[in-house]
Residue frames as a rotation matrix with the C-alpha (Angstrom) as fourth column:
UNK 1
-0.950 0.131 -0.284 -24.97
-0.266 -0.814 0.516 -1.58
-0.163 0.566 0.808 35.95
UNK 2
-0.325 0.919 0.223 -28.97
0.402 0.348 -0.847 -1.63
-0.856 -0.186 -0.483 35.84
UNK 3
-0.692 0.081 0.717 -30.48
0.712 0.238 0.661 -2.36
-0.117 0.968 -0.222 32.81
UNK 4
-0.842 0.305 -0.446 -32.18
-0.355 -0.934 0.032 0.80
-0.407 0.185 0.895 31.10
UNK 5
-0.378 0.774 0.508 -35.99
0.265 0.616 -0.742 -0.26
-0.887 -0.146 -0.438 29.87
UNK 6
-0.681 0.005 0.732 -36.88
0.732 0.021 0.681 -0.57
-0.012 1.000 -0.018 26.19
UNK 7
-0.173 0.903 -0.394 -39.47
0.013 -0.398 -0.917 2.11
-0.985 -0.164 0.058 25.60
UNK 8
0.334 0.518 0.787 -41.66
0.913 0.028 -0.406 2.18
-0.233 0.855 -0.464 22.02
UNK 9
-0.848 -0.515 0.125 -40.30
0.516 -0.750 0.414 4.80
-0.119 0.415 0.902 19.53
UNK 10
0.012 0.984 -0.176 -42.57
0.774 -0.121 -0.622 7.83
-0.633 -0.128 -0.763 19.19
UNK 11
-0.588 -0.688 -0.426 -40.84
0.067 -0.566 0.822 9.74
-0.806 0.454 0.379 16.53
UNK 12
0.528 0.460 -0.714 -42.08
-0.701 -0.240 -0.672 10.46
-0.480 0.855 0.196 13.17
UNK 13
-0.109 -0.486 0.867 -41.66
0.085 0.865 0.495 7.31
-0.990 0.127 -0.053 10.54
UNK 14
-0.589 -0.418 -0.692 -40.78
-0.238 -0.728 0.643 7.92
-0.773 0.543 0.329 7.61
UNK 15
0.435 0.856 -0.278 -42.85
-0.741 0.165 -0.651 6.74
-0.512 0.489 0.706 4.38
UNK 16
0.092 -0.490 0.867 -41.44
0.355 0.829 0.432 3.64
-0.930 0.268 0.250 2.48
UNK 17
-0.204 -0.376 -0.904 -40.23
-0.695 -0.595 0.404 4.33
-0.690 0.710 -0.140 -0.55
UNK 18
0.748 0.661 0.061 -40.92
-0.402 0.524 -0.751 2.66
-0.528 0.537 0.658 -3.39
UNK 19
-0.252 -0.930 0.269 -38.28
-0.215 0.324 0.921 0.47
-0.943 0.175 -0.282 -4.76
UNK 20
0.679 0.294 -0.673 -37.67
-0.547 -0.409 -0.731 1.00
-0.490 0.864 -0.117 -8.69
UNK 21
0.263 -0.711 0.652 -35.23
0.843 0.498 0.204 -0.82
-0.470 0.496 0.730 -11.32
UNK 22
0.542 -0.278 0.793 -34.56
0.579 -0.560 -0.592 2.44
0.609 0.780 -0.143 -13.33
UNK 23
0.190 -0.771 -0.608 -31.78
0.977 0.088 0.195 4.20
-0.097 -0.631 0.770 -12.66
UNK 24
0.758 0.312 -0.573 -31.46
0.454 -0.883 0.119 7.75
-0.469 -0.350 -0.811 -11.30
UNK 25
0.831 -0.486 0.271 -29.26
-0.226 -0.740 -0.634 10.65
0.508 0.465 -0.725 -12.66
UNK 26
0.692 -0.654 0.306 -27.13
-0.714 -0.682 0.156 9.77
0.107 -0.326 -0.939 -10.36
UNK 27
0.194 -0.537 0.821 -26.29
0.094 0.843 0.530 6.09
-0.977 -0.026 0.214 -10.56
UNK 28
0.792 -0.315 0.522 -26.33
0.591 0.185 -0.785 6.86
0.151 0.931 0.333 -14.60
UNK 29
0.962 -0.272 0.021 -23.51
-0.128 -0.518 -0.846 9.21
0.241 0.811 -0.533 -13.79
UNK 30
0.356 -0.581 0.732 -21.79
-0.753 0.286 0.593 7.32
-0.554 -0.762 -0.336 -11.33
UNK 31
0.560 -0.137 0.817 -21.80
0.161 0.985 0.054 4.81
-0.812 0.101 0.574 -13.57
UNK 32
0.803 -0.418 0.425 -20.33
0.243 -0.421 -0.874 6.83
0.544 0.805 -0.236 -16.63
UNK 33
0.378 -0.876 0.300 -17.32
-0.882 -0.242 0.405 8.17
-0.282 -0.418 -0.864 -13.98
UNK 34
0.029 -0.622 0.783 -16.34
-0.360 0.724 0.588 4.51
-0.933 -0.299 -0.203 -13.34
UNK 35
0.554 -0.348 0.756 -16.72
0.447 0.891 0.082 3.12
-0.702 0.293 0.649 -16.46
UNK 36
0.939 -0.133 0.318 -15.11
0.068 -0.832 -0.550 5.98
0.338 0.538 -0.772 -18.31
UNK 37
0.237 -0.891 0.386 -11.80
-0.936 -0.103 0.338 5.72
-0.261 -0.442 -0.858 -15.40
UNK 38
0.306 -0.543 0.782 -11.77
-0.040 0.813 0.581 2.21
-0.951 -0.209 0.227 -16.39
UNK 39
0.921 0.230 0.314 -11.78
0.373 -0.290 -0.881 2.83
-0.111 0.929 -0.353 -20.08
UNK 40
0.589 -0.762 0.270 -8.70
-0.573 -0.629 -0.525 5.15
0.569 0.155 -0.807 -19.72
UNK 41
0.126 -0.832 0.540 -6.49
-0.655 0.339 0.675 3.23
-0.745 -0.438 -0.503 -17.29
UNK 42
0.149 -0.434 0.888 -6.66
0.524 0.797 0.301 0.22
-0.839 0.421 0.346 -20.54
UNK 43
0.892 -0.285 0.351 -5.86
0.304 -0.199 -0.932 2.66
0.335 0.938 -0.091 -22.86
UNK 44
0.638 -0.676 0.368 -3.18
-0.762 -0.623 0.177 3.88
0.110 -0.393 -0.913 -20.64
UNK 45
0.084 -0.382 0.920 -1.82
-0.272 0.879 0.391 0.27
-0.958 -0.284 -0.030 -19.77
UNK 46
0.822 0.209 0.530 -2.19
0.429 0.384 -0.818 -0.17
-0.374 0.899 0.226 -23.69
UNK 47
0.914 -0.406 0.004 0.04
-0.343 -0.778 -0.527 2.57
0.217 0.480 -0.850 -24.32
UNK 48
0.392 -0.842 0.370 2.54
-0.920 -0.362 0.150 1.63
0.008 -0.399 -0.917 -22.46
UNK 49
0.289 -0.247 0.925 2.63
-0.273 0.904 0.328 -1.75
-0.917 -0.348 0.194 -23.24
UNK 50
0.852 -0.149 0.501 3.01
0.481 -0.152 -0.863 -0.66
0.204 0.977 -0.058 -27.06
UNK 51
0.815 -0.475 0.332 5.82
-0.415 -0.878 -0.240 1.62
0.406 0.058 -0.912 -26.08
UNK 52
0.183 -0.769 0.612 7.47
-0.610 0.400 0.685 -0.72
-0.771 -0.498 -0.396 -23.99
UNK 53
0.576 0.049 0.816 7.32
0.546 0.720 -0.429 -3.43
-0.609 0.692 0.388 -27.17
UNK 54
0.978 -0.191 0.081 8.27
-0.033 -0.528 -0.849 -0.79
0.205 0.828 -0.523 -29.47
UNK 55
0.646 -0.555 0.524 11.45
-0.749 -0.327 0.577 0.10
-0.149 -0.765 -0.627 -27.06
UNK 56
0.556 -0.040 0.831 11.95
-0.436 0.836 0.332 -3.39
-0.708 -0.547 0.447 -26.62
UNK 57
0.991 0.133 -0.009 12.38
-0.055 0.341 -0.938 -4.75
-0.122 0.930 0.345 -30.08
UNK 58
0.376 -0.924 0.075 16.07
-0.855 -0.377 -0.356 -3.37
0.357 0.070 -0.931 -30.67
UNK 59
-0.143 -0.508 0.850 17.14
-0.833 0.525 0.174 -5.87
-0.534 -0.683 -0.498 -27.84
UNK 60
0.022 0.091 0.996 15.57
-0.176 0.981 -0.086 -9.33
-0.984 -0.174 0.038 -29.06
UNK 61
0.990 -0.090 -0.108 16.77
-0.093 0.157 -0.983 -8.32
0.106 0.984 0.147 -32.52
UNK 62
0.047 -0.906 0.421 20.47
-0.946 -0.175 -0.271 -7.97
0.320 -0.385 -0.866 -30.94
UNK 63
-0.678 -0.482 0.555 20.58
-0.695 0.666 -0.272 -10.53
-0.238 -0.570 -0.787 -28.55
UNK 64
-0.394 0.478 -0.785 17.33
-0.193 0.792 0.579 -12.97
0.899 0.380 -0.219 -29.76
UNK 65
0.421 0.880 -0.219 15.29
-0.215 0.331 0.919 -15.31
0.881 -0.340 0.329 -27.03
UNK 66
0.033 -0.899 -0.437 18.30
0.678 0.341 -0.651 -15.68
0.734 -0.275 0.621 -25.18
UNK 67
-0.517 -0.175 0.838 17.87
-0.373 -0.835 -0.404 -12.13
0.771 -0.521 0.366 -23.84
UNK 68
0.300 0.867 0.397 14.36
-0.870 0.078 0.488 -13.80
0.392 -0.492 0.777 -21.70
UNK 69
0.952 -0.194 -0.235 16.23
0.256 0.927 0.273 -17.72
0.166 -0.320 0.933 -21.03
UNK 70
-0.016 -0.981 -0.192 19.86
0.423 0.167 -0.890 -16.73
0.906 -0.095 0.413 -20.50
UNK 71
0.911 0.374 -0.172 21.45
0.308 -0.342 0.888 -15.77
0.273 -0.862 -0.427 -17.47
UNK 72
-0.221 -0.975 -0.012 24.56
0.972 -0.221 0.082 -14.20
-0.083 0.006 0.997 -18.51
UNK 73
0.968 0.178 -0.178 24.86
0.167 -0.983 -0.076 -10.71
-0.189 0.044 -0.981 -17.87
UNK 74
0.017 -0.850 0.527 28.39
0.864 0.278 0.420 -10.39
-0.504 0.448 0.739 -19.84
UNK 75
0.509 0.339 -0.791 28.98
0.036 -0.927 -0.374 -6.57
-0.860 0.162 -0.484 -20.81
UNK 76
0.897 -0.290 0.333 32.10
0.182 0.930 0.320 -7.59
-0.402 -0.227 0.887 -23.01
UNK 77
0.171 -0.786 -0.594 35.02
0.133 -0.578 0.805 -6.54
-0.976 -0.217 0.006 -24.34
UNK 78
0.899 0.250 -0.360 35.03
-0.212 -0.471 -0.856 -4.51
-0.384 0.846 -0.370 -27.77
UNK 79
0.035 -0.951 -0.306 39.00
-0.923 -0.148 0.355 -4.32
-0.383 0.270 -0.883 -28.00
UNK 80
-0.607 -0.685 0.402 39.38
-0.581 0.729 0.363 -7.99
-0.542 -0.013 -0.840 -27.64
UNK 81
-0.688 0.371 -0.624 36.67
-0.369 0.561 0.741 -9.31
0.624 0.740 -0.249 -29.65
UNK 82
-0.862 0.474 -0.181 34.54
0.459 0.577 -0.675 -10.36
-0.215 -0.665 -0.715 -26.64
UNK 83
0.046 0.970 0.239 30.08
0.171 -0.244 0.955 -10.05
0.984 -0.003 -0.177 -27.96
UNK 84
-0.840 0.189 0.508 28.16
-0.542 -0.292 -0.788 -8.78
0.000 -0.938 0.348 -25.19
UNK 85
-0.209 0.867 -0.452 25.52
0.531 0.489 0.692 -11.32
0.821 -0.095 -0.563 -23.73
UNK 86
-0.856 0.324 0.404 22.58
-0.501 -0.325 -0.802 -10.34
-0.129 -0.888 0.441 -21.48
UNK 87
0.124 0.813 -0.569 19.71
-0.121 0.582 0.804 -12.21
0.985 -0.031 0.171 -20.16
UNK 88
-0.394 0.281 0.875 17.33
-0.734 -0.669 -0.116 -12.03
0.553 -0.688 0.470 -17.25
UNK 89
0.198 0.573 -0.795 16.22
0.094 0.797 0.597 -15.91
0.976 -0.193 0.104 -16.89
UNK 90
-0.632 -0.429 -0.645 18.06
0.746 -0.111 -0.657 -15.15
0.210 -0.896 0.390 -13.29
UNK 91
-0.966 0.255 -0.047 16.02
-0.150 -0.697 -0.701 -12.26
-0.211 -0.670 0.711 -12.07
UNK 92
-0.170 0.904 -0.392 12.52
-0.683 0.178 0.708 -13.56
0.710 0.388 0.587 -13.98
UNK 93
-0.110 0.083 -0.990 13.22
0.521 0.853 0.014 -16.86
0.846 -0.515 -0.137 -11.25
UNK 94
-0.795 -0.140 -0.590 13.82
0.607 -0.182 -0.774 -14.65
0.001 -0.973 0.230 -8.62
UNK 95
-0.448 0.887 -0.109 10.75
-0.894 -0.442 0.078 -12.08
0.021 0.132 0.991 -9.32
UNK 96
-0.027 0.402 -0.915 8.75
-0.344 0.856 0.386 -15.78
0.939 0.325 0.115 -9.52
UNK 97
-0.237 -0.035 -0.971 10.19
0.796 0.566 -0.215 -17.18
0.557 -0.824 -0.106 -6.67
């Protein structure tokens, strides 16, 4: 394949711009999108970590710290007197591992 020969651009070149620190209409509104979507996803991640707490509560007033370090899952038996135990220390190792 024979090499093709460099030739000298004769086009119109543009003018350099001038390079500024202040920020245009459009990076100020780019920057208001993003920091406005981040803004809402932690209130959203807020919510729902209040909601899940709230939810929660019931359990680790029932079953205590046990519910997060045990690893009986023990539905038990009302008739006979048998408590129900649950705890997730099993599936927290295995989500871990």
């Amino acid at each position: 394949m024979p090499a093709t020969p460099v030739t000298e651009y004769t086009g119109v070149i543009p003018e350099k711009r001038e390079i500024t620190t202040v920020p245009r209409f459009s990076d100020k509104v780019f920057r208001f999108v993003v920091t406005s979507g981040g803004f809402t996803a932690l209130i959203i991640l807020s919510l729902i970590a209040i909601f899940l707490l709230l939810e929660g509560l019931p359990v680790f007033r029932d079953q205590g710290i046990k519910f997060v370090t045990g690893f009986d899952w023990n539905a038990g038996d009302p008739e006979n007197g048998v408590a129900a135990t649950f705890g997730i220390g099993a599936m927290l190792i295995g989500t871990l591992v």
